[in-house]
C-alpha positions in Angstrom: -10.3 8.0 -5.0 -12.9 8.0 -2.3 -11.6 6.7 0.7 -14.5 4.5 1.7 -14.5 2.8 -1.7 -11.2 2.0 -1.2 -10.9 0.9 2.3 -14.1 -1.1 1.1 -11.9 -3.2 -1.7 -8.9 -3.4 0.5 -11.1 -5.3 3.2 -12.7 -7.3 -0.2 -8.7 -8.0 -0.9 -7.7 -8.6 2.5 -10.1 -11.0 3.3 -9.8 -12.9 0.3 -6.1 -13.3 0.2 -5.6 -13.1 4.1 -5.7 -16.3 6.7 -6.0 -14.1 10.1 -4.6 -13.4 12.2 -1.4 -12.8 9.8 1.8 -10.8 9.9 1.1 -7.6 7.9 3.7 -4.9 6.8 2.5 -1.4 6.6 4.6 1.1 5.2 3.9 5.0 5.6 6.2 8.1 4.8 6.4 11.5 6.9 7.9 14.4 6.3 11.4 14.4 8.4 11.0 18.0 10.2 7.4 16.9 12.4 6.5 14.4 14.9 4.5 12.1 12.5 7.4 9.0 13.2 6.7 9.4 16.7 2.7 9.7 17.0 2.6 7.0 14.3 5.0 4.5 16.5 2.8 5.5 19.6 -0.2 3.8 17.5 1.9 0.6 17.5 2.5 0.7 21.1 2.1 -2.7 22.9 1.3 -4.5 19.6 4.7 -6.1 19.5 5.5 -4.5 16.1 8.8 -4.0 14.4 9.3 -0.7 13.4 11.6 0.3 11.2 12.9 3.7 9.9 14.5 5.5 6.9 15.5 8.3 6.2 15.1 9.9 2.4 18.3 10.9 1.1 17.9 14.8 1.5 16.8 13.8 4.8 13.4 15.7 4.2 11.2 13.0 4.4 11.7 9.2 6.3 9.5 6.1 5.3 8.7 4.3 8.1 7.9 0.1 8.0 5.8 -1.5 10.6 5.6 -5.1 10.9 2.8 -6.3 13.2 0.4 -9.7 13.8 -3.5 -8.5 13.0 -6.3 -9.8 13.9 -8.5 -9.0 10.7 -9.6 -7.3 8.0 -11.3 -4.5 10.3 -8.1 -4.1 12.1 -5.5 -3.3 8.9 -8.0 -0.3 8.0 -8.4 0.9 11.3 -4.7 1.3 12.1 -4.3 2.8 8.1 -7.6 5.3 9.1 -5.9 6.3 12.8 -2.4 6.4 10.7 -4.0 8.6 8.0 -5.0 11.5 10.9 -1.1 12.0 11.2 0.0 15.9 9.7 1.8 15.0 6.1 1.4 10.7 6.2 1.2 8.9 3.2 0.2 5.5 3.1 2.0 3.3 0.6 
């Protein structure tokens, strides 16, 4: 799917199921071996978030859960777009 379409409908979604500023839960998994947990955690930095990690069974890969208060629409996607540059992230 392109991208912008669906940070466009997410923002659609967002806004009209969303009262901000709201907790929000985003949940991402990175393989195990790299730094992804790390750079994605320093993206949460000073945002108050609980961050929360797991890892797979095999230990290859770890899902990481961030719970944070946002602002706004325009914030969720910007974290999930800064999030997204990470080596190996998926969004969930």
């Amino acid at each position: 799917m392109n991208s912008d379409a669906f940070y466009k409908k997410l923002k659609v979604t967002l806004d009209e199921t969303t009262k901000f500023p709201a907790d929000y839960l985003y949940k991402f998994i990175v393989p195990t071996n790299g730094d992804g947990v790390k750079e994605i955690q320093q993206l949460f930095n000073d945002l108050g978030a609980v961050i929360k990690t797991k890892k797979s069974s095999k230990g290859k890969y770890t899902a990481v859960s961030i719970e944070v208060k946002v602002p706004s629409s325009d914030f969720v996607i910007l974290k999930y777009k800064e999030v997204a540059e990470v080596k190996g992230v998926i969004s969930l």
